[in-house]
N, C-alpha and C positions, 0 to 999 in steps of 0.2 A: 235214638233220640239224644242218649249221650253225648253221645261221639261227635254226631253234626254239633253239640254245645259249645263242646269245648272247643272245635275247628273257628267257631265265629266268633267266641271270645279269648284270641289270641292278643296276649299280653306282650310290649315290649320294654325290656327295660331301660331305652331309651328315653321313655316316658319320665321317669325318676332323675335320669340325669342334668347335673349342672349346668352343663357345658356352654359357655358363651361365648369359645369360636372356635370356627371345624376351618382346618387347611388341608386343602385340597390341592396332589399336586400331580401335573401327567393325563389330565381328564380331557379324556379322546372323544367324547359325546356318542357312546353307543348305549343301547337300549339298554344293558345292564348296567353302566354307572348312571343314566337317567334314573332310572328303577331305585337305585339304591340315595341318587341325591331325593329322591319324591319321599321316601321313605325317612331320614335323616332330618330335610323341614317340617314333616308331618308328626314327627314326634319329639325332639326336640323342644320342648315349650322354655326353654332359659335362652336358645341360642338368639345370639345378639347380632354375629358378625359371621358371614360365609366367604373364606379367602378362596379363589378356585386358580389355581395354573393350568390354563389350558394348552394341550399338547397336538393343536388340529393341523396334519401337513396339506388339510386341501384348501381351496381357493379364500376369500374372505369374507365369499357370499354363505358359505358354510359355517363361516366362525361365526358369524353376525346370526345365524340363524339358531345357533346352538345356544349361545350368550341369552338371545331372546325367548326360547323355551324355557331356562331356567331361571330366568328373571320373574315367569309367569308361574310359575309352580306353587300352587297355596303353601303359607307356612303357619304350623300351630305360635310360634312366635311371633305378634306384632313388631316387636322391633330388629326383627333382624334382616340385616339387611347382605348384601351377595355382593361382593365383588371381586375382579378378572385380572388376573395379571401373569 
C-alpha cells in the first residue's frame, strides 16, 4: 500500500520553478517531445512564454497539424502563451 503511495504522489520539481520562457529548438513533433512538452505546460506554473523551432521536413499539412496540437495542450500557467518560429 506504500509503494502504490508513493508511485501516485510523484512530485516534480518543475513545480517549484521560475521559469518564464522555455526555448525550444529542432522539435520534430514525435510522441516523446509531445510527452515531454505536456509535461513542461503542466508544471510550469510561472511559465509566461513557450518559444518552439520547429524542425518538420514533411508536407505543411503536418506542420499545421503539430503547431495545432500544441497550441491545445492545457497549461498550469494562465498566461503563457506558445509561439513558432
Amino acid at each position: 500500500m506504500m509503494m502504490m503511495m508513493m508511485e501516485e504522489e510523484q512530485v516534480s520539481c518543475l513545480s517549484t520553478c521560475r521559469v518564464k520562457v522555455l526555448e525550444i529548438s529542432g522539435y520534430g513533433g514525435t510522441c516523446k517531445e509531445l510527452k515531454q512538452m505536456r509535461h513542461f505546460l503542466g508544471k510550469l506554473k510561472y511559465l509566461e512564454t513557450v518559444k518552439i523551432s520547429l524542425q518538420i521536413e514533411k508536407n505543411d499539412n503536418y506542420r499545421q497539424r503539430v503547431t495545432n496540437v500544441l497550441k491545445k495542450l492545457p497549461r498550469l500557467s494562465s498566461k503563457c502563451q506558445i509561439h513558432f518560429f
